[in-house]
ZALUM-98351 format. One line per field, with one value per residue (C-alpha): residue number from 0; x, y, z. Coordinates in steps of 0.25 Angstrom, whole numbers. Example, Ala and Ser with C-alpha at 12.3 -4.5 7.8 and 13.67 -1.06 7.14 Angstrom:
<atoms>
pos: (0	1)
x: (49	55)
y: (-18	-4)
z: (31	29)
</atoms>
This chain:
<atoms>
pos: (0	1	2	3	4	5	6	7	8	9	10	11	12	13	14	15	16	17	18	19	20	21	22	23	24	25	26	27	28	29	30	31	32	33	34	35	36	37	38	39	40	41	42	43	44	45	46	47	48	49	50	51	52	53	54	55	56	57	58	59	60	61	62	63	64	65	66	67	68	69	70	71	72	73	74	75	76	77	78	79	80	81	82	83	84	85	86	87	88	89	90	91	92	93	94	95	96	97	98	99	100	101	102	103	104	105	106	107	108	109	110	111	112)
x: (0	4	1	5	-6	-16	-5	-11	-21	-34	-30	-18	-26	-37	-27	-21	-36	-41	-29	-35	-48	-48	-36	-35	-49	-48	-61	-59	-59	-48	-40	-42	-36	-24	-21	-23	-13	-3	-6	7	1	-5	8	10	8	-3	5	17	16	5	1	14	15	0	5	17	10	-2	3	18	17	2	-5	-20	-26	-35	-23	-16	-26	-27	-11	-12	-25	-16	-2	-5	10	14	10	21	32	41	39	53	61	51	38	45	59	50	43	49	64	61	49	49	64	70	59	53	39	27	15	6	14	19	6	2	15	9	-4	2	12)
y: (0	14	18	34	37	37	50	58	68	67	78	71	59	65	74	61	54	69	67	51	56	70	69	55	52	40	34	34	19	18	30	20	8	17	19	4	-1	11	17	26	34	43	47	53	70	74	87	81	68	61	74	77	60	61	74	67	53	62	73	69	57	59	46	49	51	38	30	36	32	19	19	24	14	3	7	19	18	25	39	35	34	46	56	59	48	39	41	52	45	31	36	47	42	27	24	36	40	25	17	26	24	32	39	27	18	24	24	10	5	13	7	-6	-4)
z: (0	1	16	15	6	19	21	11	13	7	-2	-7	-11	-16	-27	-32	-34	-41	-48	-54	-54	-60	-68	-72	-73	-62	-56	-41	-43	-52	-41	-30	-41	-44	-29	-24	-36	-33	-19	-20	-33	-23	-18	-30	-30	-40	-45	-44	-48	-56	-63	-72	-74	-80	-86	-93	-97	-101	-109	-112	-116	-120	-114	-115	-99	-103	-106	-93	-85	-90	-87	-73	-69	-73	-68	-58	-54	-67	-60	-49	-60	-58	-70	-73	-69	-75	-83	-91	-92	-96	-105	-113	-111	-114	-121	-130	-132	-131	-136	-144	-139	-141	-135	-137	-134	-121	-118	-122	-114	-99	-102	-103	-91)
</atoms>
């Protein structure tokens, strides 16, 4: 489990859940399935954190929200990643500059992962 999330103030939780419903479109069924397979996703800072890695995966790399929601349902952990040291250096260092990948199938390869 992840004990220090009963730490929190009821603020603090409720931005992270605005954040999966209002911004992500989550049911509050599919937030409490997001939290139970990856407790330590609410550790993670709204602003700081899980906006600019939606942000990147959204807009940088241009993964429609639909498919981004299918990705984070199935492996919520990827909003965990570190931007810099891993989403961005992954994706864009790897699998565009050294494999050559693109957009599509980036995307098909998260929503596979």
């Amino acid at each position: 489990g992840f004990p220090s999330i009963i730490c929190y103030s009821n603020a603090n939780i409720s931005k992270k859940i605005q954040f999966f419903t209002k911004q992500m479109g989550y049911t509050l069924e599919e937030c409490r399935s997001i939290v139970l397979s990856h407790p330590s996703i609410m550790s993670a800072g709204v602003k700081s954190s899980l906006i600019p890695k939606l942000n990147f995966l959204e807009k940088e790399m241009m993964i429609p929200k639909k498919s981004l929601r299918r990705i984070i349902m199935r492996s919520p952990r990827i909003l965990s990643y570190s931007l810099d040291k891993n989403l961005r250096m992954k994706i864009i260092g790897f699998f565009i500059m050294r494999l050559h990948m693109e957009q599509k199938q980036i995307q098909r390869l998260l929503e596979s992962y």
